[in-house]
N, C-alpha and C positions, 0 to 999 in steps of 0.2 A: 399731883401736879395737874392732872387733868380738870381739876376743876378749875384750882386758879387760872388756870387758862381759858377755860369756857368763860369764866368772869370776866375776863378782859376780852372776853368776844362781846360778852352783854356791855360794858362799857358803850364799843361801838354799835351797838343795838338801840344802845338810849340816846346816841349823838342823832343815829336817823329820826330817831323819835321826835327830836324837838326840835328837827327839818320839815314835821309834818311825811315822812317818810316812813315805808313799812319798815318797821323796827327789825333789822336785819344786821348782825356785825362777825364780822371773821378776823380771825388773826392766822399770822402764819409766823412757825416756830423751829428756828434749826438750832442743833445743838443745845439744846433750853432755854436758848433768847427769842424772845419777840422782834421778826426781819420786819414784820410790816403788818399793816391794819387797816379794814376797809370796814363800809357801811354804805348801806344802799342809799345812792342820789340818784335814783333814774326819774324822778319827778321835776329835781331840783334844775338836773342838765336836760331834761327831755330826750333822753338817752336810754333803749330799751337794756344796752347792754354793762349801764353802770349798777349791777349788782358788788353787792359787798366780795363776794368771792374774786370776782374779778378785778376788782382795786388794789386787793389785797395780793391777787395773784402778777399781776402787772407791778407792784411796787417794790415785790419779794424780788422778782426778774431785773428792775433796776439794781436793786443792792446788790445782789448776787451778780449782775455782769450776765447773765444765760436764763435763759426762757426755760432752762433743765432745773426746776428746783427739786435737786436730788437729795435726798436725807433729809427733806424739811416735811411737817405736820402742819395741818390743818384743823384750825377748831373755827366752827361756824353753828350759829344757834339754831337755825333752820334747815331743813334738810335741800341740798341745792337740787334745781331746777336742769333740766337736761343741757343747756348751754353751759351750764358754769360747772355741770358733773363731765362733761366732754372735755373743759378747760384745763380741771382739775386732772385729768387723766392725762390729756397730754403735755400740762405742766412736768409729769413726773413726779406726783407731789407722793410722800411713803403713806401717810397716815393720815386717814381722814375722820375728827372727832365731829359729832352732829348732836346738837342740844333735843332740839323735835323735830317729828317728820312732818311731812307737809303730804296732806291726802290731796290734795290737787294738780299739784305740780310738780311733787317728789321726784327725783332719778335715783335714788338710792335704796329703794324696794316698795315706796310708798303705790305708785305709781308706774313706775316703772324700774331698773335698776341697770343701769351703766355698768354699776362696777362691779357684777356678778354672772348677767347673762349673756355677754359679749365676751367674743375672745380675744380682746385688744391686747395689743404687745406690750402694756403695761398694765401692771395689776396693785390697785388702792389697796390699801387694808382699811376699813369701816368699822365704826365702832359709835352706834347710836345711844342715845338719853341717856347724857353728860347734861346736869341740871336742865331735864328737862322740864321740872312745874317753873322753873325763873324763865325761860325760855319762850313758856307757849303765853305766861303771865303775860308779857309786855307785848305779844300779839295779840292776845283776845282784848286788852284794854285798850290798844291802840284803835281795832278795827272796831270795837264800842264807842269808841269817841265820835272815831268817823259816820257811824250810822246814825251816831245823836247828828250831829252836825247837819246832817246831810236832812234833817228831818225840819 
């Protein structure tokens, strides 16, 4: 199951794609349904904090009626960014699956880690490189386009 779900994280990785956005998608999963699904627009909205985690994490919180998404998982192909690993923790979200890590901006051990060396009153469970080569693929081509481009 975990992978089909990372798929459908890549899904919205390839929506940002052809937003001209970094290819970023996450889904959020209770009881083995798909509540909701993001992808990074913070270019689109000029908006620092429209990460995919957070669209995702904000749309689970409408369905569900409460900001507590208790018993629900997370699959996001990139390893999130310390806003959206603070988000994710104080969502109360169970499970957090991560395609690749990110050596720059990681919170989940790349860089730094949120949800290991803090003693926060809620504790993630992690579980990294879930398809990770389809993962880091659609960023290294993405951020290759842009460098042609840019040239």
């Amino acid at each position: 199951m975990e992978e089909a779900f990372m798929r459908e994280a890549l899904k919205e990785a390839r929506k940002a794609y052809t937003k001209k956005e970094v290819p970023v998608g996450c889904i959020i999963v209770k009881d083995g349904k798909v509540i909701s699904k993001g992808h990074n627009i913070k270019e689109t909205k000029k908006d620092t904090t429209k990460h995919a985690e957070m669209i995702a994490i904000q749309k689970a919180s409408q369905k569900l009626d409460s900001w507590r998404l208790l018993d629900c998982e997370m699959y996001v192909t990139l390893e999130p960014c310390s806003m959206c690993a603070g988000a994710i923790i104080n969502s109360r979200i169970k499970k957090l699956y991560i395609g690749t890590l990110d050596k720059k901006t990681g919170a989940a051990g790349s860089v730094l880690n949120l949800f290991e060396d803090y003693p926060f009153n809620h504790k993630v469970e992690v579980k990294t490189g879930i398809l990770k080569t389809e993962c880091e693929e659609i960023l290294k081509t993405f951020f290759k386009e842009l460098r042609k481009s840019k040239k």
